[in-house]
C-alpha positions as a LaTeX table, in Angstrom:
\begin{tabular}{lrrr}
\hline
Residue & $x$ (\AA) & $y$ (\AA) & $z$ (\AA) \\
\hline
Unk1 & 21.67 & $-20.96$ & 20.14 \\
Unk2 & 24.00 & $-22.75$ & 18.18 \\
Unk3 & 25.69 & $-21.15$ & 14.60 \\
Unk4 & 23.39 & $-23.45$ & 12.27 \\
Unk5 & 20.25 & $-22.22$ & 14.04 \\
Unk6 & 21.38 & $-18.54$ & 13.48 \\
Unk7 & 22.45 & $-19.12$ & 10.20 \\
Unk8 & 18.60 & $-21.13$ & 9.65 \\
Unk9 & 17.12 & $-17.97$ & 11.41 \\
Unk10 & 18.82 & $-15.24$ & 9.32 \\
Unk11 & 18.06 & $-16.95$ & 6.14 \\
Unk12 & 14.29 & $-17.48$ & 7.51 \\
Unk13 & 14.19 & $-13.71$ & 7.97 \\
Unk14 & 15.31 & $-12.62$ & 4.76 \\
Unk15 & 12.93 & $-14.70$ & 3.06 \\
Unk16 & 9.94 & $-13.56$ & 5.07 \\
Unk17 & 11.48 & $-9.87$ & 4.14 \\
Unk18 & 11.63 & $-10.57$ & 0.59 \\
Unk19 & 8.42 & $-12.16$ & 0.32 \\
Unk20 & 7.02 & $-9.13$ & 2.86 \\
Unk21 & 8.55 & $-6.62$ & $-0.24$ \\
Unk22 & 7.08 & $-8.42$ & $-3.37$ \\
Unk23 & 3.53 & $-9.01$ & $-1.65$ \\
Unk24 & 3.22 & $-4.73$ & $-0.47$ \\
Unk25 & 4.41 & $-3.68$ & $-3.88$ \\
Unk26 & 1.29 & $-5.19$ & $-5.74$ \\
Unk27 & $-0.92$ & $-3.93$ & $-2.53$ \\
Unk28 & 0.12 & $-0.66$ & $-2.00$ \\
Unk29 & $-1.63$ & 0.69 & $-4.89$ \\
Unk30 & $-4.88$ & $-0.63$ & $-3.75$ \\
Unk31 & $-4.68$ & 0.39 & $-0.46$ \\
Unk32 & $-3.54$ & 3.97 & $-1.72$ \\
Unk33 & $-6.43$ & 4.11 & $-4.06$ \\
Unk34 & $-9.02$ & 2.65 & $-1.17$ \\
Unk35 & $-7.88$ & 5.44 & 1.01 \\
Unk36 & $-7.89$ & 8.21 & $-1.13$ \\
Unk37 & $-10.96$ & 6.54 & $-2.39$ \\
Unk38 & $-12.63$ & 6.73 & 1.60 \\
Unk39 & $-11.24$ & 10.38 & 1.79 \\
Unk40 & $-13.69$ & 13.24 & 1.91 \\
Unk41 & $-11.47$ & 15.61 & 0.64 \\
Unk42 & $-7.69$ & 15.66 & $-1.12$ \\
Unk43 & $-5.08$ & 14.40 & 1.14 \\
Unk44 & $-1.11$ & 15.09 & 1.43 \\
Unk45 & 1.62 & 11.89 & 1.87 \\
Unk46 & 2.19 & 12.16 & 5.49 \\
Unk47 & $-1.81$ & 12.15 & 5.88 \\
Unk48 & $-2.13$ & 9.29 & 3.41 \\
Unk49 & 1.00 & 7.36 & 5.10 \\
Unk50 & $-0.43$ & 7.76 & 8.86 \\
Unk51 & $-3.71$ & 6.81 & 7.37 \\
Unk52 & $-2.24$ & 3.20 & 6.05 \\
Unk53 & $-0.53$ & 2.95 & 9.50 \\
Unk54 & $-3.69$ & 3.57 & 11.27 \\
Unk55 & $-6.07$ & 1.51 & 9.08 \\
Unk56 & $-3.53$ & $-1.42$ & 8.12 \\
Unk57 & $-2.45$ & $-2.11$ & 11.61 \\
Unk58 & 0.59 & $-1.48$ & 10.89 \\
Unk59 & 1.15 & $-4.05$ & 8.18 \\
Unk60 & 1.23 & $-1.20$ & 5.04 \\
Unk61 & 3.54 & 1.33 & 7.00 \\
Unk62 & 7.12 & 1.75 & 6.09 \\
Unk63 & 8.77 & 4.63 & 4.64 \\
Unk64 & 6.60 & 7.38 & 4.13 \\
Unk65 & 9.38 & 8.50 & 0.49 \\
Unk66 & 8.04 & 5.01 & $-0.79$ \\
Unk67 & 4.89 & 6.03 & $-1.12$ \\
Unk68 & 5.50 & 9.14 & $-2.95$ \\
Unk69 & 6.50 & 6.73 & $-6.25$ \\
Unk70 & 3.75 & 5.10 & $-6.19$ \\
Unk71 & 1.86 & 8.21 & $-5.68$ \\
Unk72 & 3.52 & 9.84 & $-8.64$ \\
Unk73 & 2.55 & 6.42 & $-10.91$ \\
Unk74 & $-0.54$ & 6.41 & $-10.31$ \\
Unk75 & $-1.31$ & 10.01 & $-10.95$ \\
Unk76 & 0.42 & 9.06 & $-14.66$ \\
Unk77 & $-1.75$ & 6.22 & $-15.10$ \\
Unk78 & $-4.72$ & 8.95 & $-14.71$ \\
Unk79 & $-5.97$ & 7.25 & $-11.20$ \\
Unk80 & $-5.32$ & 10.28 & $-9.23$ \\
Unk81 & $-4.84$ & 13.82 & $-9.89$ \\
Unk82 & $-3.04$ & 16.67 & $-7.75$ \\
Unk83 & $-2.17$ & 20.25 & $-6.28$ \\
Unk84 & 0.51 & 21.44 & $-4.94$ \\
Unk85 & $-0.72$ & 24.18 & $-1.99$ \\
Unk86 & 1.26 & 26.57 & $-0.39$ \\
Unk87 & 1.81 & 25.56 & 3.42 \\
Unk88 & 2.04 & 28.00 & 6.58 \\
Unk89 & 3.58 & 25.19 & 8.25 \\
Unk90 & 7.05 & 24.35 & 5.72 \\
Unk91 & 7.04 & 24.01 & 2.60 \\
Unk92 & 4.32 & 23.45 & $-0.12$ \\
Unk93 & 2.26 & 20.46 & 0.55 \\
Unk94 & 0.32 & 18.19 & $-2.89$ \\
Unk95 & $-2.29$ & 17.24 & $-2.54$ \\
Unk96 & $-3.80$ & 14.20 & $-4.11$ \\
Unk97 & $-7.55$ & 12.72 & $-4.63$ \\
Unk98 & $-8.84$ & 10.05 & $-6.98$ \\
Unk99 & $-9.70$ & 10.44 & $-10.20$ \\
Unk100 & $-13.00$ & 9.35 & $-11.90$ \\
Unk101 & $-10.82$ & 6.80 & $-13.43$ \\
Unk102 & $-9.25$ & 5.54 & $-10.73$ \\
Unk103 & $-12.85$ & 4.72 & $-8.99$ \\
Unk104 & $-13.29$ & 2.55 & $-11.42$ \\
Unk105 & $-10.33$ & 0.86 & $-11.28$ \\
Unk106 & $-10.00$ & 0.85 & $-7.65$ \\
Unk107 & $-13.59$ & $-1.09$ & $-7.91$ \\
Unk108 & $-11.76$ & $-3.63$ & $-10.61$ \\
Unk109 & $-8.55$ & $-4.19$ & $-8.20$ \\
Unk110 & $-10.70$ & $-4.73$ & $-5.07$ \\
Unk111 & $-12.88$ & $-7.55$ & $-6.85$ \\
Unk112 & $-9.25$ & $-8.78$ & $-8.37$ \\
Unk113 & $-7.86$ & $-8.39$ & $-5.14$ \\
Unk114 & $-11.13$ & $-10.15$ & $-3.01$ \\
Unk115 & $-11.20$ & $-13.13$ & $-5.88$ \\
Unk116 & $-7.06$ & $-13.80$ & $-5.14$ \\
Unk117 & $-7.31$ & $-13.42$ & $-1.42$ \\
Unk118 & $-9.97$ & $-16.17$ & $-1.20$ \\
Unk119 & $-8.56$ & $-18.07$ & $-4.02$ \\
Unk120 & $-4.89$ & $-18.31$ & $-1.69$ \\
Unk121 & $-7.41$ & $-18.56$ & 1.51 \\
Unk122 & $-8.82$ & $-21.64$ & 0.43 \\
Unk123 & $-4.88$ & $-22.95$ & $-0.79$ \\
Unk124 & $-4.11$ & $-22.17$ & 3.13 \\
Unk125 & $-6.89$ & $-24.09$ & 4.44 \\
Unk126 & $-6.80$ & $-26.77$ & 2.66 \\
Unk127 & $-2.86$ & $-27.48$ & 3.08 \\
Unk128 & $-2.98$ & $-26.69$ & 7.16 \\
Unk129 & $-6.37$ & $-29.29$ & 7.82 \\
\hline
\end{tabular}
């Protein structure tokens, strides 16, 4: 490989990253709100996180801490509500599960969310023919 390639490739890769980074933080919410949302009864991080790994293919995962801001936001926005529960295990474990509220708006976001993805869909489709 010669040095302009690399130099082509690195700078390729750390715009995919960056876009990668500005595209989860606007979907992360959602998907933490469809999955507590799906969820039969509260749920811890680590459940939530392995949950997104499982569900997302893989796409949603990345550190499990990053989740716990967005966590924490959306409990102040009123979406989701928590417990902390003592653990037999380590240490205390909270526990979250959607709010009333957050139904609601996790019914808004996924129409928002279903209207944009089809919206940039048809973009795609139509600049690839």
């Amino acid at each position: 490989m010669n040095p302009q390639s690399a130099t082509h490739d690195d700078a390729s890769d750390a715009l995919l990253r960056k876009f990668q980074k500005e595209l989860s933080a606007g979907t992360v919410s959602l998907a933490l709100l469809a999955v507590l949302g799906a969820a039969e009864e509260p749920m811890y991080g680590y459940q939530i996180a392995k949950t997104l790994e499982r569900q997302g293919d893989g796409v949603l995962s990345g550190k499990q801490s990053a989740l716990y801001p967005v966590l924490r936001n959306l409990e102040a926005a009123g979406l989701l509500a928590s417990e902390v529960e003592p653990s037999i295990s380590g240490p205390p474990r909270r526990y979250y599960r959607i709010t009333p509220t957050g139904r609601d708006i996790l019914q808004a976001w996924t129409q928002a969310w279903c209207a944009t993805r089809d919206s940039v869909d048809s973009v795609l489709k139509g600049g690839f023919s």
